[in-house]
Every structure is written in structure tokens, then in C-alpha cells.
C-alpha positions as CSV (number, residue, x, y, z in Angstrom):
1,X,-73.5,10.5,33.2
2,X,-71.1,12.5,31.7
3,X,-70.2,13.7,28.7
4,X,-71.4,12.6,24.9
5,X,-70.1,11.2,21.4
6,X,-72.2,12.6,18.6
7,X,-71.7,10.1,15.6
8,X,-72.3,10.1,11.9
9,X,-73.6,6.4,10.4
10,X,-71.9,5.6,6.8
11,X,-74.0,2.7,5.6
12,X,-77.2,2.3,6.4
13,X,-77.9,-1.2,5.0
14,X,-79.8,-4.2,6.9
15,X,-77.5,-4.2,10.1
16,X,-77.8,-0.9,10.8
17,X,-81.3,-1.0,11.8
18,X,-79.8,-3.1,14.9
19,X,-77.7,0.1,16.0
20,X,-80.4,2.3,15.5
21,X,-83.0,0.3,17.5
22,X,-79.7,0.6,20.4
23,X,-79.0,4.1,20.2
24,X,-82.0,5.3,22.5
25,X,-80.9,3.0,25.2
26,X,-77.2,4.3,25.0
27,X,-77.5,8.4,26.3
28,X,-73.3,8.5,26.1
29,X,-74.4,8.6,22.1
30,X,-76.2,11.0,20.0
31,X,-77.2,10.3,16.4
32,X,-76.1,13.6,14.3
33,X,-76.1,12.3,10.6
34,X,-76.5,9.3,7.9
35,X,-74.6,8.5,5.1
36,X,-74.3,5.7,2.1
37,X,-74.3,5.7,-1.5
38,X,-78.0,5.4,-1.4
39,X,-79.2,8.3,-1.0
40,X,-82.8,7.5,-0.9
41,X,-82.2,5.2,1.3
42,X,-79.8,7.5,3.4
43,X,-83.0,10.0,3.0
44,X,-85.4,7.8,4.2
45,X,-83.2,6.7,7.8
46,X,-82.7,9.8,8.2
47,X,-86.1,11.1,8.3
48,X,-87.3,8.4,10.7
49,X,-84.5,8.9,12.9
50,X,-84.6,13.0,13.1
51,X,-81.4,13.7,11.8
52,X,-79.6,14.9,8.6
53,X,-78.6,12.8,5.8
54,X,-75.3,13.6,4.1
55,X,-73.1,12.8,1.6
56,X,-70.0,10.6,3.1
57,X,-67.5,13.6,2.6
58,X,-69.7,16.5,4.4
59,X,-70.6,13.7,7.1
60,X,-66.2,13.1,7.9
61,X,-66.0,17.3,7.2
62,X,-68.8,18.4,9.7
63,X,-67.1,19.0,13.0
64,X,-69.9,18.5,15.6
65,X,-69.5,14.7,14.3
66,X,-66.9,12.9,16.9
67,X,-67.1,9.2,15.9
68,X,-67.9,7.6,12.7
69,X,-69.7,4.4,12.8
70,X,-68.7,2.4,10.0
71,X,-71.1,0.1,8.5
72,X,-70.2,-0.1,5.0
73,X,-69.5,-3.6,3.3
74,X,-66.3,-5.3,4.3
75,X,-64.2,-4.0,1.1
76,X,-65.0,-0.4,2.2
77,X,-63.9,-0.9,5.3
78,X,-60.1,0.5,5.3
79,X,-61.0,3.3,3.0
80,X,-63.8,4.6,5.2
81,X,-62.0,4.4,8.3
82,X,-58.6,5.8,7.4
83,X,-60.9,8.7,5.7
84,X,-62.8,9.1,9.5
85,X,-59.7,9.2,10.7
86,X,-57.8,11.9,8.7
87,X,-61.0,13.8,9.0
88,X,-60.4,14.1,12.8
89,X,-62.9,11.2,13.9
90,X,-62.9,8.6,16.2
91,X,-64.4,5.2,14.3
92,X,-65.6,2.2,15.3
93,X,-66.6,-0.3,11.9
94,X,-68.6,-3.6,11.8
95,X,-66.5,-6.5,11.7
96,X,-64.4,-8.0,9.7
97,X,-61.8,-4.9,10.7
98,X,-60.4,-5.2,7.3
99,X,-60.1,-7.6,4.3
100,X,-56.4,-8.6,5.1
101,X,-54.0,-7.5,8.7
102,X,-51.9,-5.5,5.5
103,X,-55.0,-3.2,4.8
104,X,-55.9,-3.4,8.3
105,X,-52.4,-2.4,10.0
106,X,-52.3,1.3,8.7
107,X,-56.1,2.0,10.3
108,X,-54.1,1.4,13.8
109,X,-50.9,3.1,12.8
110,X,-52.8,5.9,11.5
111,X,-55.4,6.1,14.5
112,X,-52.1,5.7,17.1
113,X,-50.4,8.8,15.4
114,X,-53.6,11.0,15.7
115,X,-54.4,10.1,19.4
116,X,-57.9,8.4,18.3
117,X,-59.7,5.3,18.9
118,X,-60.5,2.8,16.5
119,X,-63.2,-0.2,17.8
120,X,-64.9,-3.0,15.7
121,X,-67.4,-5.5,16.0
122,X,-68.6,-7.9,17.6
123,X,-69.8,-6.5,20.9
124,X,-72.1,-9.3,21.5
125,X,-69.2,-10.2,23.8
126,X,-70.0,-7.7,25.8
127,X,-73.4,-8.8,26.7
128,X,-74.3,-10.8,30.0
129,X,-74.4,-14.2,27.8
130,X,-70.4,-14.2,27.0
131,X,-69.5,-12.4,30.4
132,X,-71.0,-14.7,32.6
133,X,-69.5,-17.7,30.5
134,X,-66.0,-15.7,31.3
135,X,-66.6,-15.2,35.0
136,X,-67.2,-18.7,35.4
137,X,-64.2,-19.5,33.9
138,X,-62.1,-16.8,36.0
139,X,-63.8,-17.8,39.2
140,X,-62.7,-21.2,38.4
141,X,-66.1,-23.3,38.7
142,X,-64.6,-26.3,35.9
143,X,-60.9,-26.0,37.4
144,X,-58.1,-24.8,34.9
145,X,-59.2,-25.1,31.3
146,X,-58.3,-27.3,28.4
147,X,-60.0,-26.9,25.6
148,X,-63.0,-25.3,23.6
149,X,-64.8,-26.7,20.9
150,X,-67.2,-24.3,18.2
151,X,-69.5,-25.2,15.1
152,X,-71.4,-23.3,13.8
153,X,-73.3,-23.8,10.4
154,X,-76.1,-22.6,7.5
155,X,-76.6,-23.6,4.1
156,X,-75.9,-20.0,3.1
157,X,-77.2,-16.0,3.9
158,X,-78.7,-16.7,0.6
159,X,-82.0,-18.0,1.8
160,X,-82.6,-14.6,3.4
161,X,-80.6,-11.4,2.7
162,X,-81.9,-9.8,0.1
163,X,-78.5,-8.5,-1.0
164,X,-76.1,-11.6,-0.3
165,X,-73.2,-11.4,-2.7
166,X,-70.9,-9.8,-0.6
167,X,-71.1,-12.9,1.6
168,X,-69.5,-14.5,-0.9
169,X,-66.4,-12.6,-1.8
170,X,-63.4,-11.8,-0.1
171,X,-63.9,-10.5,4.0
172,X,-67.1,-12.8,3.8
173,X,-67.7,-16.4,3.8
174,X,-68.7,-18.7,7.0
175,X,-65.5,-17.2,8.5
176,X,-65.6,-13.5,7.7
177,X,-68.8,-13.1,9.0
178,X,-69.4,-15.5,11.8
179,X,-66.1,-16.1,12.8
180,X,-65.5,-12.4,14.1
181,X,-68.3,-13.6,17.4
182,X,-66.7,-17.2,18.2
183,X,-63.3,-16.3,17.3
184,X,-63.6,-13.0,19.4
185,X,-64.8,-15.4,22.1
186,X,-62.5,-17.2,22.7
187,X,-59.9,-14.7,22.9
188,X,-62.0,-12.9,25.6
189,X,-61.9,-16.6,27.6
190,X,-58.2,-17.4,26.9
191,X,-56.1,-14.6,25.5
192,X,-54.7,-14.9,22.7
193,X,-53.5,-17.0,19.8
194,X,-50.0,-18.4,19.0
195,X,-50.1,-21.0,16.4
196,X,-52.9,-22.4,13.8
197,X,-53.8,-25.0,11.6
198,X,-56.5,-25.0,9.1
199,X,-58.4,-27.0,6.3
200,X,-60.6,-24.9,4.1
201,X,-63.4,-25.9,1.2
202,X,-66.2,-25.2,-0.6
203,X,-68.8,-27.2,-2.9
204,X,-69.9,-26.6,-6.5
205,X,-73.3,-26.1,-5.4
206,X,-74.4,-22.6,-7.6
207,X,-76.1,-20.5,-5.4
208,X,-79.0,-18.0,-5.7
209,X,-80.7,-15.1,-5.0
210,X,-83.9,-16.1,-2.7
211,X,-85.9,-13.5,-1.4
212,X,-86.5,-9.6,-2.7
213,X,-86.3,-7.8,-5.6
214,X,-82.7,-10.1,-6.7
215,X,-84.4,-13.1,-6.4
216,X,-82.8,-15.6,-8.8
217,X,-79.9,-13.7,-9.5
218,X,-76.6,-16.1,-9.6
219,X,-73.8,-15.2,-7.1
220,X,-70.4,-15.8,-8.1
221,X,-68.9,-17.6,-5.5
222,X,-65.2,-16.4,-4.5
223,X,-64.6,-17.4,-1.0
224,X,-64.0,-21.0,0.8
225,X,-67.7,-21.6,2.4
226,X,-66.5,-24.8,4.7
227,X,-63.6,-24.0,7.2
228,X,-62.3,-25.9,9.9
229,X,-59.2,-24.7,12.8
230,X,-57.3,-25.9,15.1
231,X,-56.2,-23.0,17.6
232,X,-53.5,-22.8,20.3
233,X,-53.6,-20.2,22.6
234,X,-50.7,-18.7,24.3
235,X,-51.8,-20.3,27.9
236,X,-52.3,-23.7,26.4
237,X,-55.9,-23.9,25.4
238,X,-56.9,-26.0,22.6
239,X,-59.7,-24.6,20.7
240,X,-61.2,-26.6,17.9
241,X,-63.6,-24.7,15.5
242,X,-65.7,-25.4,12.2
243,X,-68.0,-22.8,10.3
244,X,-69.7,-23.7,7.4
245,X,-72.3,-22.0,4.7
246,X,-72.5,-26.0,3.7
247,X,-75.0,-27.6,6.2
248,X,-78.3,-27.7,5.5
249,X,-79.4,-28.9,8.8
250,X,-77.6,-29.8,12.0
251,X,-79.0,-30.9,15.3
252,X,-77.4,-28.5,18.3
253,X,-75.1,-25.9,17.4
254,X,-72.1,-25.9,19.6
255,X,-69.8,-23.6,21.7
256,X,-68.4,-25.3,24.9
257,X,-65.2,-25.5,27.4
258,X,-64.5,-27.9,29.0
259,X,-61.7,-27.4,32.2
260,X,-60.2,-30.4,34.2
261,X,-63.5,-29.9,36.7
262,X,-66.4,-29.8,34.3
263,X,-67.4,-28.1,31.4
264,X,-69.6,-24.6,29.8
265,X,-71.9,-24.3,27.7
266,X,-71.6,-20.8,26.0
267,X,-74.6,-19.1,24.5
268,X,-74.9,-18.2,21.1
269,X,-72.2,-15.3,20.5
270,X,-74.0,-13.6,18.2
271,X,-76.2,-12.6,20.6
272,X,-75.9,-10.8,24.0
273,X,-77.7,-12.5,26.6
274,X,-78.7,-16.1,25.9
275,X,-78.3,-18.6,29.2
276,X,-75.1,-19.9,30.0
277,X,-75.3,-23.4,31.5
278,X,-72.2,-25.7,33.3
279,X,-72.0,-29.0,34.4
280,X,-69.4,-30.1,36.8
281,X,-67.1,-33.2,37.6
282,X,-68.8,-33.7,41.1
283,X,-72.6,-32.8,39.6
284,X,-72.6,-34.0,35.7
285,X,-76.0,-32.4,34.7
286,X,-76.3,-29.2,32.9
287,X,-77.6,-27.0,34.9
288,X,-78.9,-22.9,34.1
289,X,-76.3,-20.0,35.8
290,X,-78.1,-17.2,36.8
291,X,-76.7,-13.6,35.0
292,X,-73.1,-12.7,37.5
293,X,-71.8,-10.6,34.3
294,X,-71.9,-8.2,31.3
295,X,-73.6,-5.5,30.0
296,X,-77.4,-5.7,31.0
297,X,-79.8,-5.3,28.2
298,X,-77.4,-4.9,25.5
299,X,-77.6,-4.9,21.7
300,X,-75.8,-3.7,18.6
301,X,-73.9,-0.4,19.8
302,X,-72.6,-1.0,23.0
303,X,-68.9,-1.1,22.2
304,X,-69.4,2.1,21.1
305,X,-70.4,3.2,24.0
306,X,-67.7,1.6,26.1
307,X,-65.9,3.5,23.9
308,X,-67.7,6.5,24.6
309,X,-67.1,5.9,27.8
310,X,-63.2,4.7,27.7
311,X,-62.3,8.0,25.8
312,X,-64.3,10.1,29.0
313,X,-62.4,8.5,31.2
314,X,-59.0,7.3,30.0
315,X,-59.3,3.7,30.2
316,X,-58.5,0.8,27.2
317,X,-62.2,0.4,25.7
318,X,-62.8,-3.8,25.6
319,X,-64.0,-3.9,21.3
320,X,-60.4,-2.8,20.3
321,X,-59.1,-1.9,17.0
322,X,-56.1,-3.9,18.5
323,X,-58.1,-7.2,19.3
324,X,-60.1,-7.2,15.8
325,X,-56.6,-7.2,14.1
326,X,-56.1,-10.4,16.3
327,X,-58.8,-12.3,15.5
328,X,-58.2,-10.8,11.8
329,X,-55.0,-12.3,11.8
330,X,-56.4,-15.2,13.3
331,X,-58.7,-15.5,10.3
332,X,-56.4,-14.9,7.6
333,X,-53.9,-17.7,9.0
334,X,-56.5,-20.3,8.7
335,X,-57.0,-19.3,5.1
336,X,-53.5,-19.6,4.8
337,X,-52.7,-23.2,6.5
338,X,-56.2,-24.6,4.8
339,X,-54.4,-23.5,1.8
340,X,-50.6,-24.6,2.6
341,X,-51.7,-27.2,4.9
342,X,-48.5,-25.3,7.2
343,X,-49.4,-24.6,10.8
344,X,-48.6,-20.9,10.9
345,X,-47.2,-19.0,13.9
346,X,-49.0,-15.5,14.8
347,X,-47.5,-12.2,14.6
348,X,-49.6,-10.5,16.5
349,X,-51.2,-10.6,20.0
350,X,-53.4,-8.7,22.4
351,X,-53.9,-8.5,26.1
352,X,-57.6,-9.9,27.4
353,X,-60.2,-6.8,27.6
354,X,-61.3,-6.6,30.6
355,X,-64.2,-8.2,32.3
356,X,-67.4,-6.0,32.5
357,X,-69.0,-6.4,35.8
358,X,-72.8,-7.9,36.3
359,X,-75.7,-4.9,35.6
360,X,-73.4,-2.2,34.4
361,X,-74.4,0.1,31.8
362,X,-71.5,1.7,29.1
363,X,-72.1,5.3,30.0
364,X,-71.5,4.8,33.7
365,X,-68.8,1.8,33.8
């Protein structure tokens, strides 16, 4: 192994337990310091984890800190970063990468100018689950494919975050937060985007609080909670997707792509390594692949460790600043159609990452 990132956490809410559970496994990253407007709570991470707690400025001052990992809520995002960044810092952020491409477009600029990296969220594509569903794709094993088709639904994060209002204002909603994994997806299967279309909704149903200390507290609702896309991707793909905070119950969730030889079933993106299954024009059963791809063992962290690992040794790192403003853009043109009813035209695009071969680690690929 060679040589490693120290980083400094700002935000230390419910998802960053996930990274910190990670960060053992990853020895390309050392923990240095916590931050968040909490400081108890910044206090109290930090004395489980063994390292300082700070206030956000001295953690983007202190110099032994290399990489920021930003876990603030999604209207901190830009601010945070373009701070890490003027401070010196490498910074890799949860998703969404920014509330709007506008806020999100001076966080590359600005990172491009300094010679830094910027990543983002999700890395569950870089887990075996997602990989494996790619390298049957690029090995060919359904033929050339047509289209994909995603749903994903809840009746809300309500029912169990014990904070949820964020969810529920701009850079949240069904397709803020769980679009990032499917959308992100897809890209990694087909490249990119061209053209959308979208139709975009939400109920009257008032919403609540329903579990800790907030329980029964209303939450102004500000964001379309039932979203449904048409995408075409520059090589011809068709993918169809709906997310929804409107469903109270729903049989099987869906992710599949079908190809003129059969068809995938992808695993759950927002996880790392669920099984992958295919079923073929000459054999039409679903049938289990073994693991042939993706980070073994993976969890919450490990794009920044690829990135870790890209800045050691001078290659693109795969959870890019560059494809979050993608799928960003992505995002914020089915708002747009759902709310023109105009199929809109992408400005932006991005080359594939590339594919992570089966049982590598970050710190050694």
C-alpha cells in the first residue's frame, strides 16, 4: 500500500455512522478530525472514534487534513466544499453534488483551477452488486442493449428518520435522494444522457414526524414527492424510471435491462453487493451470477478511497465530481420537463468510469 489521505468529517449526522463503520476497512484513509454545528454531538463522535473534534473553520485551516468529507445537508453542500477547497483540500460530499448544476458548476471550476479532486456519492456503484451487473453487460451475455427500466418507492423517510424535513425541501425528495444510486447506475451501464422527459407530482397528504424526540412535528412539504423519466442515452438506450415518497406498499421493486438476448436483474443500488441475476433468450429462467466484479466487501467510503488511490497514482478516480454534475443535471431536467412538459436536451456529459475489476480493494487498484 502506499501512501495515505488523512480527512476531516463535516457533519456527523445519521449517515455518517456508515463511513465511520468503513473507515477501518479502508488503510489508504486516516480519520484526523470531526466537525458539525453540533458540537456535542461532534464531541461525542469524536471521542468514540479517537480523534479531535473541531470547529468547521480550524478543521478546513489545519494542514495535516488532505480531504474533506462532506456530509452536511444538501443546501450546505456548495458552501462547504468551495470553503474545502480554497482551504487547500481535496473533498468528496454525499450526494446530491449540489442543489442546482448553477451552484454546482463553480465546485468543479474552482477544484480544476487548484489541481484538486472533487468526488460525490453514491459509491454503491462501486460495489460487486452494480459491477458485475456492468460486466455482464460489457461481456455481452443479453446481446446489445435496449432499454432499462427503475422504480423505486416508500411512503416517505418520515416513518423513520428522526430528523426528516430536509427530505422534503429542495436537493431532497424521491429524486434527490434516491435518484443519485439508479440514476448514477445507469450512467455507469450506458454512458451518458442526451435528452429527457419528465412528469412530476406530489399529494396533499400532510406529513409527520414519526419517531424521536420530533415526533408529531408537521413538515412543510416543498418538493415534488412522485416523479417519473423517460431517459435517452447517447448510445440509444431507453431508460424508463419512477421514484416516489407516495407508495405505501408495492410488491417487487425494480431495476432491469433488458438487451436483444435476454435481460438483468440489477440489485438494489443502494447497496454494494446484493445478487445479480440474468435470464437469457435461449434459457428464460432467472438464474443467480456468481460475483465477476467490483469492490469486494465494500460500504460507505470507498470512493473515497478510489480517490485516495486515483490521486497516488494519477488516474481519473470512478465517483467523479464530473459524473455527479451529470446525473445532477439529469435530475434537474426532469424537474424541468415534469414542469414544462418540454423534453430538454443535456448540456453536459461524461465519459463511463471505468470498470473495477472482481476482488480488488481501493488502496491497491
Amino acid at each position: 500500500m502506499g501512501s495515505t489521505l488523512n480527512v476531516g468529517i463535516v457533519g456527523v449526522g445519521n449517515i455518517s455512522q456508515q463511513y465511520l463503520e468503513e473507515f477501518p476497512k479502508l488503510p489508504n484513509l486516516s480519520l484526523t478530525a470531526v466537525a458539525d454545528l453540533d458540537l456535542d454531538r461532534a464531541a461525542a463522535v469524536a471521542r468514540d472514534q479517537g480523534v479531535e473534534s473541531m470547529s468547521v473553520d480550524a478543521l478546513l485551516a489545519d494542514p495535516r487534513i488532505h480531504a474533506v468529507l462532506n456530509l452536511t445537508i444538501p443546501s450546505a453542500h456548495t458552501e462547504i466544499a468551495l470553503r474545502a477547497l480554497d482551504a487547500g483540500k481535496h473533498v468528496y460530499g454525499e450526494k446530491p453534488l449540489a442543489l442546482a448544476t448553477a451552484d454546482a458548476a463553480p465546485v468543479l471550476a474552482r477544484a480544476a483551477q487548484a489541481g484538486l479532486r472533487v468526488g460525490s456519492a453514491p459509491d454503491t456503484v462501486l460495489g460487486t452488486g452494480i459491477q458485475t451487473a456492468r460486466a455482464l453487460l460489457d461481456e455481452g451475455r443479453i446481446g446489445s442493449p435496449v432499454a432499462a427500466a427503475v422504480a423505486w418507492s416508500a411512503p416517505g423517510h418520515e416513518l423513520w428518520h428522526p430528523s426528516p424535513a430536509f427530505y422534503y425541501q429542495p436537493g431532497g425528495g424521491p429524486l434527490f435522494d434516491m435518484g443519485p444510486y439508479y440514476l448514477t447506475s445507469l450512467v455507469t451501464f450506458f454512458g451518458p444522457v442526451v435528452r429527457v422527459s419528465g412528469a412530476v407530482g406530489r399529494s396533499s397528504r400532510e406529513r409527520t414526524v414519526a419517531t424521536g424526540p420530533l415526533a408529531g412535528t408537521p413538515i412543510p412539504v416543498d418538493v415534488d414527492t412522485h416523479v417519473t423519466a423517460i431517459l435517452e442515452h447517447a448510445n440509444g438506450v431507453i431508460s424508463t424510471v419512477t421514484v416516489s415518497f407516495e407508495v405505501w406498499e408495492t410488491r417487487v421493486p425494480l431495476f432491469e435491462v433488458y438487451g436483444t438476448g435476454g435481460s438483468i436483474s440489477v440489485p438494489d443500488p443502494n447497496r454494494f453487493s446484493d445478487t445479480v441475476a440474468i435470464a437469457t433468450a435461449s434459457d428464460r429462467t432467472w438464474r443467480d451470477v456468481p460475483v465477476s466484479a467490483g469492490y469486494a466487501d465494500a460500504g460507505r467510503g470507498v470512493g473515497l478511497a478510489d480517490l485516495a488511490r486515483a490521486i497516488e497514482t494519477g488516474r481519473p478516480h470512478r465517483a467523479s465530481g464530473e459524473l455527479a454534475f451529470h446525473v445532477l443535471e439529469i435530475m434537474e431536467s426532469i424537474i424541468r420537463s415534469g414542469t414544462t412538459h418540454e423534453v430538454v436536451t443535456l448540456t453536459s456529459t461524461v465519459e463511463r468510469p471505468d470498470a473495477v475489476g472482481f476482488g480488488a480493494r481501493p488502496e491497491s487498484w
